[in-house]
C-alpha positions in Angstrom: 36.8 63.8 39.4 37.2 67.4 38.8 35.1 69.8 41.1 34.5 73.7 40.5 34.2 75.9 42.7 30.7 78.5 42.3 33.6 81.0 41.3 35.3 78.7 39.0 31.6 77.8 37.2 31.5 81.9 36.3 34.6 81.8 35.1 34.7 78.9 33.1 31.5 79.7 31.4 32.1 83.3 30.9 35.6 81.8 29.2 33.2 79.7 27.1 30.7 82.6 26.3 33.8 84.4 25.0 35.2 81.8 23.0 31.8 81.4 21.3 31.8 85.3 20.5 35.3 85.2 19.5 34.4 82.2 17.1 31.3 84.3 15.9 33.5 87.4 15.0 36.2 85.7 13.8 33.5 84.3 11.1 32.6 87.9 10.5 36.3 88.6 9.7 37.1 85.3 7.6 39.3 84.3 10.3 39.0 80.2 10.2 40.9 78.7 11.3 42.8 80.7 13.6 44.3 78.1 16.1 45.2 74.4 15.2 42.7 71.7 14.8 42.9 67.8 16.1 42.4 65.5 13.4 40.9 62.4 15.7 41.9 58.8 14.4 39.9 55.6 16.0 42.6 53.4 14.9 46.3 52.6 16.5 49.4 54.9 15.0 51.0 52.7 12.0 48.4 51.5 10.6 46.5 52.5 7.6 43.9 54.2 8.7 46.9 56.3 11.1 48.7 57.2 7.4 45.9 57.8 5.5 44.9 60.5 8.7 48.5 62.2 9.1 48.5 62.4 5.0 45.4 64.8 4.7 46.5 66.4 8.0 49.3 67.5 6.2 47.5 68.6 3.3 45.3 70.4 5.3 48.1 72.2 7.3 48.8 73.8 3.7 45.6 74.7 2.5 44.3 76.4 6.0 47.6 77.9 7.2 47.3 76.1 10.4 48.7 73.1 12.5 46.4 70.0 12.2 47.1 67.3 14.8 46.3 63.7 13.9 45.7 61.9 17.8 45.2 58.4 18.2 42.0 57.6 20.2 41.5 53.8 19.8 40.0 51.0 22.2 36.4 49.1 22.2 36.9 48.0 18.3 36.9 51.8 17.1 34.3 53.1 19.5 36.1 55.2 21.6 37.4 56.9 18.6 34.5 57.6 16.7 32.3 58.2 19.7 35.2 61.5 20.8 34.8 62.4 16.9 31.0 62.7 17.5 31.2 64.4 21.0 33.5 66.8 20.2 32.2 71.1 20.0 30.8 71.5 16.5 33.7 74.4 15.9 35.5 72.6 13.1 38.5 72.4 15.7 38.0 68.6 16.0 37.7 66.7 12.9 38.2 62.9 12.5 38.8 60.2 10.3 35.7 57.8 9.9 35.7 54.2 8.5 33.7 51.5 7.4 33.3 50.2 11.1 30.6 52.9 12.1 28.3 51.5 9.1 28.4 48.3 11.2 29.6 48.8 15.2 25.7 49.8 16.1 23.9 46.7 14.4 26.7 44.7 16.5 24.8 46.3 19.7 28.6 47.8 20.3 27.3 51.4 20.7 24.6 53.8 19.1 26.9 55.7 17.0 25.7 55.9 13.6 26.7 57.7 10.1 24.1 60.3 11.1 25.8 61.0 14.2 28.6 63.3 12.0 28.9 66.3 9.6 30.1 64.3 6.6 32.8 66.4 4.8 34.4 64.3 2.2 34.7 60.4 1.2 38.8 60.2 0.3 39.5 56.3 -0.1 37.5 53.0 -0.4 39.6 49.6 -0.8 37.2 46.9 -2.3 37.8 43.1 -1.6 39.6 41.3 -3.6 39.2 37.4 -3.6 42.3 35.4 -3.4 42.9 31.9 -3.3 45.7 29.8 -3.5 48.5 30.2 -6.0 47.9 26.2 -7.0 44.1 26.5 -6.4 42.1 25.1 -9.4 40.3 27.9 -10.1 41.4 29.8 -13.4 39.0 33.0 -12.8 36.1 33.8 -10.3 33.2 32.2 -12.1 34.9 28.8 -11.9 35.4 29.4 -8.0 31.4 30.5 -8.2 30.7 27.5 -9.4 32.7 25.8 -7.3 30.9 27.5 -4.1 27.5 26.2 -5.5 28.3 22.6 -5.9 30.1 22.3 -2.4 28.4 21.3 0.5 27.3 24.3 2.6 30.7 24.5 5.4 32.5 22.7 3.3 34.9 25.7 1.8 36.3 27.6 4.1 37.5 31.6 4.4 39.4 33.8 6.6 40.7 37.6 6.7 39.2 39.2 9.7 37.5 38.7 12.9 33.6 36.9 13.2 31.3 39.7 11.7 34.3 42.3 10.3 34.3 44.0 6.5 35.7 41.0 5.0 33.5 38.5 6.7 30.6 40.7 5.5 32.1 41.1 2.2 31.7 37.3 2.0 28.4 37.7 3.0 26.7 39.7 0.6 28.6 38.1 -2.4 27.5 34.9 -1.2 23.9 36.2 -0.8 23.9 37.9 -4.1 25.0 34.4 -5.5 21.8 32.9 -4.2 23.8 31.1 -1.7 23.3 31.4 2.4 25.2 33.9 4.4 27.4 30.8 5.7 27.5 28.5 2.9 31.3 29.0 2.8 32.6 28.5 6.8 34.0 31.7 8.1 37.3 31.0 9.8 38.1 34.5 12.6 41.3 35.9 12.3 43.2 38.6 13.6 43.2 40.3 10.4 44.4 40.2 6.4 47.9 39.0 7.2 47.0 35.5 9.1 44.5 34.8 7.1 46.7 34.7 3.7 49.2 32.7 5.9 46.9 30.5 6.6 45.5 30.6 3.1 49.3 29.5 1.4 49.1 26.4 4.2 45.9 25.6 3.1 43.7 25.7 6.0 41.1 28.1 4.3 40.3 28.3 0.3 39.3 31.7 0.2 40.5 35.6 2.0 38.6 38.3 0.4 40.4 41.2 1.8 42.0 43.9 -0.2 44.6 43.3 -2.6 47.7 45.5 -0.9 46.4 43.5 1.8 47.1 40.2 -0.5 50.0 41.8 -2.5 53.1 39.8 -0.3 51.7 36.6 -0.8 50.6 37.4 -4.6 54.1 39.1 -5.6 55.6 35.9 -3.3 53.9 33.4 -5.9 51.5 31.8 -3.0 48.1 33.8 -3.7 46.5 34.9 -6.6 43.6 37.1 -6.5 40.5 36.2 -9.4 38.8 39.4 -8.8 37.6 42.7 -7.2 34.1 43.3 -5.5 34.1 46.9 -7.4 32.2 48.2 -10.2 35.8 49.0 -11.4 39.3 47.9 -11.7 42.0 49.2 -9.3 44.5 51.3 -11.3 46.8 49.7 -9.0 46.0 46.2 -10.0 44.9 46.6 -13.8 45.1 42.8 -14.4 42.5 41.5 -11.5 39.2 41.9 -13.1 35.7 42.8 -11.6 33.1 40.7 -10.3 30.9 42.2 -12.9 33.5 41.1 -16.2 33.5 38.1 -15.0 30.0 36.8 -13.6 27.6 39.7 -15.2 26.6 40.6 -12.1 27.7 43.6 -10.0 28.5 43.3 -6.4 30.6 46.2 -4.4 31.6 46.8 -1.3 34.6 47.5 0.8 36.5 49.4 3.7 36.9 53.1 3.2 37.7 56.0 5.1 36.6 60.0 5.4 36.7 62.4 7.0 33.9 64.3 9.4 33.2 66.4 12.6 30.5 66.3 15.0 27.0 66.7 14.4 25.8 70.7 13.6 29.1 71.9 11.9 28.0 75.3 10.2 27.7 75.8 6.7 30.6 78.1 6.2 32.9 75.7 8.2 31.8 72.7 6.2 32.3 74.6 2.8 35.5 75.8 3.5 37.0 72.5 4.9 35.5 71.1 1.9 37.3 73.1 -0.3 40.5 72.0 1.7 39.6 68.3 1.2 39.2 69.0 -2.5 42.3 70.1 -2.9 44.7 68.1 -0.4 42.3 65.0 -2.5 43.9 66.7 -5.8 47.2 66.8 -4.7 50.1 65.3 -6.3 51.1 64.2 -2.7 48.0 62.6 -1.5 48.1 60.8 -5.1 51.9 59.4 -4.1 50.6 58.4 -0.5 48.3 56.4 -1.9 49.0 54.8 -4.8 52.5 53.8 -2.6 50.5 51.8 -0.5 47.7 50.5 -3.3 45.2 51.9 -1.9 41.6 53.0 -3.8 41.0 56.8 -4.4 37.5 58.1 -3.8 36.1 60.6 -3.9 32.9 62.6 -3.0 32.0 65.8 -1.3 30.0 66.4 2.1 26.6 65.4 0.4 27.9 62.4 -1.4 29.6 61.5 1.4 26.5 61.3 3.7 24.8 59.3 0.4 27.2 57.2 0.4 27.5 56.4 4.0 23.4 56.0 4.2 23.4 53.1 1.1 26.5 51.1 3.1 25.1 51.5 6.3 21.6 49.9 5.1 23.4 47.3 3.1 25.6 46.0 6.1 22.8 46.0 8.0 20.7 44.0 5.7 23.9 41.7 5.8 24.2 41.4 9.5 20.9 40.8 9.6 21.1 38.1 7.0 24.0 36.4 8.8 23.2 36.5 12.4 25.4 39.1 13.1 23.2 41.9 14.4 22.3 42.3 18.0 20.7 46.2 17.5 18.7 48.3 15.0 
C-alpha cells in the first residue's frame, strides 16, 4: 500500500490539476496526441485478439504521429482487462481492444461491466461461426444436418468448440433456438477452445464445432472437417465456397466473435472524432487488409455510433440466449 504524505497529496494533485490544464490547452492548440498512448488488450500476447491489437496500434502510430503501446492485461476470463479499459482517465491516452466477451461476462454474474461502460470508437473485425462436421459426416449441406438435428433425440448429437456458456456454445444456442429446437437439444461438450474441439471432432467424439472457419481451416485443408455453412448474412471473401445459413435454410441467423476498439466512459467529442478518423484509415489500409485476410479473419466495419448499435443488439441477443440456456446468473 502506497501512503502520501499531506505534502505529497498537494503535490500530486497540483501535478494532476496541471496535467488537466495542459490537456485543455493542448486541445486549444490541436496538440493530440502529444505523448504515447496504451492500447489495453484483455487477452494473452499471441493470440488473435494480441495481433489484431498490435496491428491497429501500428496503424495508429502512423496516423497520430505517436507511439501506441499494445499491453497485455489478462486474467478472470477477460475481466481484468476490460475492467482497466473502463477505469482508465477519459484522456484518449488509454484505449483498448474490446470483444465479444463483455456482451456476455455480466449476464454470467462475472462482473458489471457492460458495453455501456466504454466510448465506442470503431467496430474493426467480426468472425461468424462456421459449422463443421466431419469430413465423412453424411451431411451434404446444412439443411440436411437441420434436419438431422430435428429428428434426433434431444442429447443425442453432440458439439464442442469452447468452454460451458462461451461464443460458440451460444452460437449453438441461438441457431438451435431459431430452429425451434431447445437451447440443449444438441449436448454441449466444454473444451478448452476451437482446436480440441475439431480434434475431437475428426475422432468422432462430437458431430458438430461451430467455431470460425480459420479456426476450422487445418482440419478442413487436412481433409478431416468440412464446414456446411456460416451464421452470417454474408459469405466470407476468405471462404467463397461455404455458403450462408440464409442460402441454404431461408432463414437468417448471425452472430459471432468480434473485436473493437474503445476508451473509458466520457471521452470528449474532439478526442473521439479524431481517433475515429485514425481508425478509418488504419481500417482502410492496405496493411490492416494483409493482416487480416493472412489470418482469415472477417472485416467490419462501423464508426463510434455504429459501434455502440451494434454492441447494444449483441449484448440483448446474448442475453436473451443465456437466459434461454441457463447460462445467466445477472441482469
Amino acid at each position: 500500500m502506497v501512503h502520501l504524505t499531506r505534502r505529497g497529496f498537494v503535490a500530486s494533485a497540483a501535478a494532476l490539476a496541471g496535467g488537466a490544464a495542459q490537456t485543455g490547452s493542448a486541445w486549444a492548440q490541436g496538440a493530440y496526441p502529444s505523448r504515447p498512448i496504451t492500447l489495453i488488450c484483455p487477452w494473452g500476447a499471441g493470440g488473435g485478439t494480441d495481433a489484431c491489437a498490435r496491428i491497429v496500434a501500428q496503424g495508429l502510430e502512423k496516423e497520430l504521429g505517436q507511439p501506441v503501446n499494445v499491453v497485455n492485461r489478462t486474467g478472470g476470463s477477460g475481466v481484468v482487462g476490460h475492467a482497466a479499459i473502463a477505469a482508465a482517465p477519459p484522456d484518449g491516452y488509454t484505449l483498448g481492444i474490446l470483444t465479444v466477451e463483455i456482451s456476455m461476462m455480466h449476464w454470467q454474474g462475472l462482473t458489471d461491466l457492460t458495453p455501456r461502460s466504454y466510448t465506442p470508437l470503431a467496430l474493426v473485425n467480426e468472425d461468424p461461426p462456421g459449422i463443421q462436421v466431419k469430413a465423412d459426416a453424411p451431411y451434404k449441406n446444412v439443411k440436411e444436418l437441420a434436419d438431422a438435428i430435428k429428428a434426433s433425440p434431444p442429447g443425442k448429437m453432440k458439439a464442442s468448440g469452447t468452454g460451458q456458456g462461451g461464443i460458440w456454445h451460444l452460437a449453438l444456442v441461438g441457431w438451435l433456438r431459431s430452429l425451434g429446437l431447445q437451447p440443449n437439444h444438441v449436448t454441449w461438450v466444454p473444451s478448452n477452445g476451437a482446436a480440441p474441439g475439431m480434434q475431437d471432432l475428426a475422432a468422432g467424439g462430437v458431430d458438430i464445432v461451430p467455431c470460425s472457419v480459420p479456426e476450422a481451416r487445418a482440419m478442413i485443408e487436412a481433409g478431416k472437417a468440412r464446414s456446411l455453412a456460416i451464421m452470417a448474412e454474408k459469405r466470407n471473401p476468405q471462404f467463397p465456397n461455404v455458403p450462408t445459413i440464409g442460402e441454404e435454410l431461408g432463414t437468417v441467423y448471425a452472430t459471432g466473435a468480434w473485436r473493437g476498439i474503445a476508451g473509458p466512459r466520457n471521452l470528449p467529442p474532439e478526442i473521439v472524432a479524431k481517433l475515429g478518423d485514425a481508425l478509418k484509415k488504419v481500417y482502410d489500409g492496405q496493411a490492416y487488409r494483409d493482416f487480416m485476410n493472412s489470418r482469415g479473419f472477417g472485416m467490419k466495419w462501423a464508426d463510434a455510433a455504429g459501434f455502440a448499435k451494434f454492441m447494444d443488439e449483441g449484448n440483448a441477443k446474448m442475453g436473451e440466449d443465456m437466459k434461454a440456456a441457463g447460462l445467466a446468473k445477472a441482469a
